[in-house]
N, C-alpha and C positions, 0 to 999 in steps of 0.2 A: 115609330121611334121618334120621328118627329114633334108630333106632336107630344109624346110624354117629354122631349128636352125642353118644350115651349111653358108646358106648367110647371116642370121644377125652377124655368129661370125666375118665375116670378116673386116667391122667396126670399129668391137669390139677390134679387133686385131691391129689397126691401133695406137692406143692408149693405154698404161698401166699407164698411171697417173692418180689417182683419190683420190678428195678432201676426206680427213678425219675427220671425226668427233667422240663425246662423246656422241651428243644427242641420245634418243632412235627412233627407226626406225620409219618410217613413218611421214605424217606434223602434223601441229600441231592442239589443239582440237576442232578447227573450221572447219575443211576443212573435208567435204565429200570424200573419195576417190573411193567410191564402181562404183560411175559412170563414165563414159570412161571421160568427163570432169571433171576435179575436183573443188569441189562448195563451198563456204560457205554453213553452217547450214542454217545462216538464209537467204539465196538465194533459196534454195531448194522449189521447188514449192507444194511436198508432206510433211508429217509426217517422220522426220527422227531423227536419236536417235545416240549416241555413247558411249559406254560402254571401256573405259582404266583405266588405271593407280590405284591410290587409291578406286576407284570405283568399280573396275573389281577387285582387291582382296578382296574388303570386300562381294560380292557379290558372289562372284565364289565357284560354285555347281558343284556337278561328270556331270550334263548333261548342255547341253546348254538353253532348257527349262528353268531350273529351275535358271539360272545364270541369263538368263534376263527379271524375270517377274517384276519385281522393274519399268521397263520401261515404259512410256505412251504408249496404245495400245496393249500394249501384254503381254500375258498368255502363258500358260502352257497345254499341253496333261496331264501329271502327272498319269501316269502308271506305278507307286511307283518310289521310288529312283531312279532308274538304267533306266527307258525309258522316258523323258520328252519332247517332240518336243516342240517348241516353235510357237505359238497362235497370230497371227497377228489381228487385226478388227474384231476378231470373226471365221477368215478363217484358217483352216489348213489343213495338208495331200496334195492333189495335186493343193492348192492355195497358198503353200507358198515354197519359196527354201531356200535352207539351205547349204550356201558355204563355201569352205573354198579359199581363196584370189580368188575369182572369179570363181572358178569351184566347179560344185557340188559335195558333200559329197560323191556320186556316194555305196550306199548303199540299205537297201530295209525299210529305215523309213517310207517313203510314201505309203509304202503295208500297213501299222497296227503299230497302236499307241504302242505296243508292243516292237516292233523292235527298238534299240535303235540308236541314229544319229553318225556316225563313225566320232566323231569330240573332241578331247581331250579338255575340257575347261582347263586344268593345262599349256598346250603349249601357248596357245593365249596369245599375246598382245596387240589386241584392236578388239573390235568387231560392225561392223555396221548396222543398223537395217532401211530398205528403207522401209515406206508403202504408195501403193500407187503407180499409173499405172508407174509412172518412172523405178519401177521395170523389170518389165515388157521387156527392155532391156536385162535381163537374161532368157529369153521364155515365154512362154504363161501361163508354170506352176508357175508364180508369181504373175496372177493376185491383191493376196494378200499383197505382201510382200516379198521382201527380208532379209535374217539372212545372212550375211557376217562376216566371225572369222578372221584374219589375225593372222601371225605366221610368227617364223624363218626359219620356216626349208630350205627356198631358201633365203640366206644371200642378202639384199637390197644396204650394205654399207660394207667398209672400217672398224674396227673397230678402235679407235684412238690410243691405244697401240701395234697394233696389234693382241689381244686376247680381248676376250669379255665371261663372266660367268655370266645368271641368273640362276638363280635354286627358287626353292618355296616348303616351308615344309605347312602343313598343318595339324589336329588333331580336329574333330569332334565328339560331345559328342553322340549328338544323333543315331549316327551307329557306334559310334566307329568305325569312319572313319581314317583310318592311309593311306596320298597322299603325293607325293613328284615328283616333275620334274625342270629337270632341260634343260639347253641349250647353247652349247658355240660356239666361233665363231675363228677360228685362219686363219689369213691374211698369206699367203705361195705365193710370188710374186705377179700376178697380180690377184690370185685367193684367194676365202675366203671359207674354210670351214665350215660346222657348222657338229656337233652331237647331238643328243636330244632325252630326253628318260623320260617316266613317270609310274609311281608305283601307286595306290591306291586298296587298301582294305577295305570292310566297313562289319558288324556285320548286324544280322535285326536291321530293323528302329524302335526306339523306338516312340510311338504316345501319343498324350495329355490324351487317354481314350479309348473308344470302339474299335475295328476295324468297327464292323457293324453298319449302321444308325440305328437310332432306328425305323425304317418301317421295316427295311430286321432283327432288332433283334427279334424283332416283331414275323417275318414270321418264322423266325429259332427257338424260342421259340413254337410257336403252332405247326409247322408242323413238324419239325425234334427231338427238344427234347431227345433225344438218344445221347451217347457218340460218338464222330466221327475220326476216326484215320487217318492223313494224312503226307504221306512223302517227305519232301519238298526240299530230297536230300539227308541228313546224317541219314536220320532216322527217326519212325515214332513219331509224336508228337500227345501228347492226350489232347484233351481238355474236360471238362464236357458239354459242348454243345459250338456252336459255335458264340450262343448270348455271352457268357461269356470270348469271346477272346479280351483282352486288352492291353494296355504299349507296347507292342511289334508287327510287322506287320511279322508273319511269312512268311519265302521265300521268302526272299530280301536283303539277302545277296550278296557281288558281290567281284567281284577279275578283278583289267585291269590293263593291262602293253602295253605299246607303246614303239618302239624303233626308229629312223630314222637316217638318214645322209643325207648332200645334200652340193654342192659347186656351186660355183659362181665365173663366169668370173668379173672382174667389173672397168670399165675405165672410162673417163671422156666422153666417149660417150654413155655411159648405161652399161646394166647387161645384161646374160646371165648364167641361173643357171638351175641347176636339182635336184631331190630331192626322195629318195628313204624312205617311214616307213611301218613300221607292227604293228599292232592295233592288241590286243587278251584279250578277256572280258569271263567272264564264270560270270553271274549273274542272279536271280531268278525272279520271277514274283510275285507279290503277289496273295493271293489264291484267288478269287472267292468262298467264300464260300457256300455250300449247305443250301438254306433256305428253301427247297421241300423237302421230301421223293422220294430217285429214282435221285433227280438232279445230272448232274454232279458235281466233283472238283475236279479241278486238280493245280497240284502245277511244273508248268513247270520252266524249267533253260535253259537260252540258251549260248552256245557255238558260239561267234562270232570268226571269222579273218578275217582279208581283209590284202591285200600285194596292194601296190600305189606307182606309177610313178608320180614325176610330173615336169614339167618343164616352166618356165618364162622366157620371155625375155623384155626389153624396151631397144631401142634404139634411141637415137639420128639422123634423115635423112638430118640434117643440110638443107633444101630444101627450098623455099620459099613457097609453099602450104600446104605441110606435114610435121609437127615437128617432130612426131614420131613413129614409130610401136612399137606396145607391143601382144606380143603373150603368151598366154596362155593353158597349157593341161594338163590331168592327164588320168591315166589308173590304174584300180583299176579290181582288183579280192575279189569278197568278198564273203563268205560262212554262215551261223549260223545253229546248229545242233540244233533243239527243242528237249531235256531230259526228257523222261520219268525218273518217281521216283527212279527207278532201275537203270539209267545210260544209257538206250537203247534210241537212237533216233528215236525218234520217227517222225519228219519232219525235210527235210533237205529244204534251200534254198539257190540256187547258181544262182551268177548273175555277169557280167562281164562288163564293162562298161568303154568306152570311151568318153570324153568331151572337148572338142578346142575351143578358140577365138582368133580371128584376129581383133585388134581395127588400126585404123588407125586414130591418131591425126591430126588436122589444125593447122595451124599455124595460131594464132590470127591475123587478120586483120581488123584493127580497133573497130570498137564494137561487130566484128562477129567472134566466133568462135566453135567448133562444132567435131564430133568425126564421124565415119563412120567403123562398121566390119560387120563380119563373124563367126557364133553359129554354131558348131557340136556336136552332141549329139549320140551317138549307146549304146543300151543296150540289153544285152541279159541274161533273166530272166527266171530258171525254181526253181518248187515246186516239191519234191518227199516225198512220206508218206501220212499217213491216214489223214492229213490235208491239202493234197495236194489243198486247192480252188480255184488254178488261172493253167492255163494251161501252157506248154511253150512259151514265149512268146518274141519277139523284135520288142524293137523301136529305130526307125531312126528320128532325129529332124536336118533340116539344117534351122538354119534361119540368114536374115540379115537386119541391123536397123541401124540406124541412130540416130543421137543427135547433133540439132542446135541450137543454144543461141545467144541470141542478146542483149547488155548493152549497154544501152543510158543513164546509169549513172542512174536517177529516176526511168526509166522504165529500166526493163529488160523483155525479153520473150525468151520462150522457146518451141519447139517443137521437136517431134520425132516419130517416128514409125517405125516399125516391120512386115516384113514378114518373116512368116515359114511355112514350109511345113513337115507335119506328117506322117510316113508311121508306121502301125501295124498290127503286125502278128502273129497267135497263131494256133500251131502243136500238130493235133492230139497226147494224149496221147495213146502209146502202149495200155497198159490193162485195158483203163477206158474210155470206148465208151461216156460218157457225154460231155467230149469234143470235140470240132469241129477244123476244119479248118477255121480260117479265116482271111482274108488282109482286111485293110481299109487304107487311104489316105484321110488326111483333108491338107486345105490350110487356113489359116489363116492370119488375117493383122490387127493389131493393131498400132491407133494412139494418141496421145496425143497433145495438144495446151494450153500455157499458158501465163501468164504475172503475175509481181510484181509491185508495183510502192510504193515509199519511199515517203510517205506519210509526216512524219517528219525525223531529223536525228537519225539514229537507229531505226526508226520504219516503215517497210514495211508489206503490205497486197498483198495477192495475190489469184489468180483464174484460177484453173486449169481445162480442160476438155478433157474426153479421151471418146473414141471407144474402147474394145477388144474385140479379142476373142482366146478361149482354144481350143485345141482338148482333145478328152476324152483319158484318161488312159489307159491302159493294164487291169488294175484293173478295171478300171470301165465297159468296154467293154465286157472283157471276163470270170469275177467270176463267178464260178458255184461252191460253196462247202461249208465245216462246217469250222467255223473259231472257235477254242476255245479261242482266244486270243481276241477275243469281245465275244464271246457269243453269235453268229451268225450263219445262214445261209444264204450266199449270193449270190446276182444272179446279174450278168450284162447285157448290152443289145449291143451285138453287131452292132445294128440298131442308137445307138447315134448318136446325130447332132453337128456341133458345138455349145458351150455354147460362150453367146456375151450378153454383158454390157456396158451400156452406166455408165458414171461416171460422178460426180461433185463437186472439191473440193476445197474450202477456207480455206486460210491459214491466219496468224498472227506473227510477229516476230518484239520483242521490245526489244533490249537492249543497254541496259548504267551503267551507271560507279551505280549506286545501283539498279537496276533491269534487270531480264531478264525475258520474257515471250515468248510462243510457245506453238500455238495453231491451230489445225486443225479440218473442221467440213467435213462431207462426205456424198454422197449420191448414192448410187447404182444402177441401173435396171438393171433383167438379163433375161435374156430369154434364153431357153431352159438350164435350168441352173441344174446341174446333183446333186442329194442330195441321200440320201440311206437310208429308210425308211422303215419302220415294216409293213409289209400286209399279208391277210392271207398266212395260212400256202398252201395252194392249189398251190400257184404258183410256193413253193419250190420244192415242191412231184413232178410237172410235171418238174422241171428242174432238177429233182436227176436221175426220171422215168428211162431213156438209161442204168445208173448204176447202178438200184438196189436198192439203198443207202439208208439208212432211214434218215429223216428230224427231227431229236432229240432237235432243237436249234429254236428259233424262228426266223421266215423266214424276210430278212431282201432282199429289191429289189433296186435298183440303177433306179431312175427315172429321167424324166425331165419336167421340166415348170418354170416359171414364181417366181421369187423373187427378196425381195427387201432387202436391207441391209443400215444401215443411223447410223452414229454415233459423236461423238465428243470425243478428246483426248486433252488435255492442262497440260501446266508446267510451275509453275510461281515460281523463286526461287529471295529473295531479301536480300543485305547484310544490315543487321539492325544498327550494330554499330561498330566500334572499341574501343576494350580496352587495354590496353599495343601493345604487339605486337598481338591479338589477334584477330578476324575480326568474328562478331556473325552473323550466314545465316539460314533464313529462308525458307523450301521449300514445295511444296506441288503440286502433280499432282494427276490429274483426267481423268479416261476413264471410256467411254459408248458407246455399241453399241446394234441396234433392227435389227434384221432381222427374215422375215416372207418369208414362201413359200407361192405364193398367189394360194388361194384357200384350201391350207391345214395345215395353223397354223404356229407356231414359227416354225424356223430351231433350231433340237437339239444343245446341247451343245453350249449354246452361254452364253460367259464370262456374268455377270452381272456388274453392276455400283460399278466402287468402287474408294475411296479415299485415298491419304496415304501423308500424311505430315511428316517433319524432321525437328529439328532444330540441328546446327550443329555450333561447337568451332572451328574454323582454325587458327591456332599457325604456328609458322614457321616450329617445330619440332613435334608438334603434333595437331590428331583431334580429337574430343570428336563430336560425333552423336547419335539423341535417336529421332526413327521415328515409328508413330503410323500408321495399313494400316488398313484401314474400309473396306468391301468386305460386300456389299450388299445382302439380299433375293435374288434367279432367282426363280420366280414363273411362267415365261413365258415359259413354256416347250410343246414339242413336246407328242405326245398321249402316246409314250412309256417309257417318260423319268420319274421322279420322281423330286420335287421340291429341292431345295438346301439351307438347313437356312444361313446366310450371319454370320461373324465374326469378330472380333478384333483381332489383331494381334501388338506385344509391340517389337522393337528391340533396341538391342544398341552397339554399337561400338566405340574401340577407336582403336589410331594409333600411333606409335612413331616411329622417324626417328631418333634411338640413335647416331650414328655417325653425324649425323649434318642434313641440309635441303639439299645440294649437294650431300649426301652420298644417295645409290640404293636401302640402307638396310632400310627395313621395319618391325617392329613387331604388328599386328594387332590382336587383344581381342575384340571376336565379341560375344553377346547373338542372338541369334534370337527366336520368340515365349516365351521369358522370362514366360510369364502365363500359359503355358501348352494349350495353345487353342488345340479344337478338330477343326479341318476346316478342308474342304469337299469343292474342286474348281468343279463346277457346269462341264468344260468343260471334265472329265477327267468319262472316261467310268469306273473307277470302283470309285466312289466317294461314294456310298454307302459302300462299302468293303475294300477301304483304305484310310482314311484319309492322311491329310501333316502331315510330321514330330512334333514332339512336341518339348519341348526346345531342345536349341540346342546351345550350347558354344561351339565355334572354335573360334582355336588358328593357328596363321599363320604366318609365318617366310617366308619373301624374300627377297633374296641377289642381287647384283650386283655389278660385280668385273670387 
């Protein structure tokens, strides 16, 4: 990597004049950039989303979960405040990636919903959401979906006075959330530095009502009954029983700070930059309450850091075939301590990981043009302590794909595909014989084929069709152990095959000067498709057997077979009228998605049907919005899950750009949950034990200088 950043500087170096500007970074809010081509929205052959500007602030939560569930198609993990992964078509964990400008977050999210996503939503300035095989592009672990964040920390541009200052305060009612980040950029010759640093502290989360569903108060009520004492860090807290724990979600409080630096070469032939931050989180788990006699509970905190390299390049090859090379990497060390109530760690988890791309642009000729790289991937991952479940482990990922587009103006088509090749390996642990040795090697190839055709002006339909296939996890391969952060024991099967699904999907996209609509419908086959499911306990006792261990947790196995997935996602926003300077917008989207294991029921945790309309005042200087979100029943549950009643949900917001509509500065007055709802997201493993937040008034100040 080295040396490929030594020959693109030379280029680089050829030139130090480069165009200045005022606008903010990146194009503009039509244009796709996550893909090595950059697309219109409404060109895009999948489901795709973008989340900036006034949006992205009235929106933005401590995690990235929780920032973009507002979106068509996606949801939330929701493992209280501080751990939210974000929930694509129903897919998450290792069907969806989660990057930050094209590299992954390089953390251990994908072990356990738990583990929180090492990705600052206070730094972002604009975040993009791919679902749907075009992802796919970024490996095999995106069957689902891609979460792309974009950020300064590698300066893009010039800044137009030479210096550039955003910063962002923030003040949340409901944790007594106190955040603030900021980011500046100063122009020093041909080079541009940036600094960037972020602060938040939040209180426990205050809730609309219960902590516990009324099944699991139920169960706490007859079976426990007795006063229960638990320390969730500063001390022990007492409740009269643990049916009776409400307004407050104990052991969810949190503390993050980020700090980075990064510079940038940057001439009228491209950029050249690098980028060094440090991530340090200490935040709680909410408790899993005891509704047995004898059950566990425990009230874990974890100690995160990770240290990140990262470096970008795009350059201009002036060539007739190739317009440009853009290279991308990062290297990241990242640790988290699991805290027992005392302060002793109790699991430690350290993982190290390296991530590259090599895109190689065309140079449009004529109606065709198209991208061509190079995906590396190294991780090495181990587990130490009494919850050690997965063994030592690394994975090697080298893949390479393609992406060809063809515009014949009405018709446009597209296709691409992907080969990778998987290597994984897992090293006998020292003093815990339940572990093995073992290497696997999968080869995968995924493809895609599509077209558009412009039906009328501004209104195209399209039809997408793909091939993929995954290789299995580390995790999924090699689990053998008690996971207390599910409430699990888990087993994998080093014998996994690949998982391969055929795809099919239609799209919609309509807009004009008073409507815009975008709509995608979907349909799945998977075969040999890896799920992780509750069976007797026999299977765990003979997987603990070598260790001794006892099987405390119910036994939870990592299988394979046969399912389906089918859903539909739409967003239809229309501007109703004008009045003075004032322009009144109406909106409203809807997602649904069914997936079934065939032969053995619903696949757990799948998002249910839900609705959420807005109507919205856009003023020159100010916005006024008040949007209702409907979250359906999930009755469609797996043998071990428990049903989800559906909710209402009332927010509202407004905005004012006191210094003018040109000025950066924003002060935004947001209610969310104004009603106090108790709501329980069906997808989120403790949804009986912690509810969402309950009101919640933030106050938000962002600058731009």
């Amino acid at each position: 990597m080295l040396k490929c950043a030594v020959l693109l500087t030379a280029p680089l170096l050829a030139s130090t004049a480069a165009a200045q500007t005022d606008q903010p970074a990146g194009p503009p809010r039509d244009i796709i950039v996550t893909a090595p081509v950059r697309t219109s929205e409404s060109d895009v052959l999948q489901g795709a989303s973008v989340l900036q500007g006034q949006a992205l602030t009235r929106d933005l939560r401590p995690t990235i979960g929780e920032t973009l569930q507002r979106l068509p198609g996606v949801s939330a993990t929701s493992f209280g405040p501080n751990s939210s992964r974000p929930i694509l078509r129903g897919f998450q964990g290792e069907r969806i990636r989660v990057l930050t400008d094209g590299i992954g977050s390089i953390d251990v999210s994908n072990t356990s919903v738990d583990h929180a996503v090492i990705i600052d939503p206070l730094l972002a300035d604009r975040i993009e959401v791919l679902r749907g095989p075009s992802a796919l592009l970024f490996g095999s672990s995106a069957v689902g979906g891609v979460v792309n964040v974009f950020d300064k920390r590698i300066p893009r541009e010039r800044p137009a006075n030479g210096y550039r200052l955003d910063a962002i305060g923030s003040y949340g009612s409901a944790a007594d959330q106190r955040s603030g980040a900021a980011s500046a950029d100063v122009a020093v010759g041909p080079f541009v530095i940036n600094a960037n640093g972020s602060y938040s502290k939040s209180d426990d989360l205050r809730i609309g009502g219960f902590a516990l569903s009324p099944a699991a108060r139920a169960a706490a009520l007859s079976q426990v009954g007795l006063p229960q004492e638990i320390e969730p860090g500063e001390g022990p807290i007492d409740f009269t029983t643990n049916a009776a724990i409400r307004d407050r979600l104990p052991n969810t409080a949190a503390e993050t700070w980020t700090a980075g630096a990064g510079a940038s070469l940057i001439t009228d032939r491209g950029t050249l930059g690098v980028a060094y931050s440090h991530y340090d989180s200490l935040y709680g788990i909410p408790i899993r309450f005891a509704t047995q006699v004898g059950q566990a509970q425990e009230a874990p905190r974890l100690d995160v850091v990770q240290d990140r390299v990262d470096l970008r390049a795009d350059v201009e090859t002036g060539g007739d075939f190739l317009e440009r090379i853009r290279v991308r990497a990062g290297h990241a060390n990242y640790r988290h301590f699991e805290l027992e109530p005392d302060g002793a760690v109790g699991t430690a988890f350290f993982s190290k990981g390296t991530e590259a791309r090599l895109e190689l642009i065309q140079r449009e000729h004529g109606a065709w043009r198209g991208a061509t790289g190079v995906q590396f991937f190294n991780r090495q991952f181990d587990v130490d302590g009494e919850e050690a479940f997965l063994p030592r482990s690394e994975t090697t990922q080298t893949g390479i794909f393609t992406l060809q587009q063809l515009d014949l103006g009405r018709f446009k088509a597209e296709g691409g595909a992907r080969y990778e090749v998987t290597d994984l390996s897992a090293r006998n642990s020292i003093d815990d014989l339940r572990y093995f040795r073992g290497n696997r090697r999968f080869e995968a190839f995924s493809a895609s084929l599509g077209g558009s055709y412009e039906v009328a002006p501004d209104f195209r339909i399209g039809l997408n069709g793909s091939r993929t296939t995954r290789a299995p996890s580390a995790e999924e391969l090699f689990a053998n152990g008690a996971h207390a952060g599910t409430q699990a024991y888990e087993v994998g099967s080093p014998d996994f095959r690949l998982e391969r699904s055929w795809g099919i999907e239609a799209t919609l996209h309509a807009h004009g000067a008073i409507l815009d609509f975008d709509a995608s419908a979907y349909y799945n086959w998977f075969s040999d498709y890896i799920s992780e499911n509750q069976v007797d306990q026999a299977a765990c006792e003979a997987a603990a057997a070598p260790s001794g261990r006892e099987v405390d947790l119910p036994c939870f196995q990592y299988q394979q077979g046969d399912a389906r997935y089918y859903g539909i996602e739409a967003e239809l926003s229309a501007r109703l009228f004008t009045l003075g300077g004032t322009t009144i917008v109406a909106d409203v989207l809807g997602d649904y998605v069914h997936a079934r294991l065939v032969g053995n029921g619903p696949v757990p945790r799948i998002p249910p049907l839900r609705l959420l309309a807005g109507l919205e005042a856009q003023g020159e200087r100010f916005t006024l919005r008040g949007e209702v979100e409907r979250v359906f029943d999930q009755d469609r549950t797996a043998a071990f899950e428990t049903t989800t009643p559906g909710y209402t949900i009332v927010n509202l917001s407004a905005s004012l750009k006191p210094f003018g509509k040109d000025n950066r500065t924003t002060l935004l007055v947001s209610g969310s949950n104004l009603f106090d709802v108790t709501a329980r997201r069906h997808a989120s493993f403790l949804k009986d034990f912690a509810p969402l937040a309950g009101r919640d008034i933030r106050v938000t100040l962002k600058v731009g200088i």
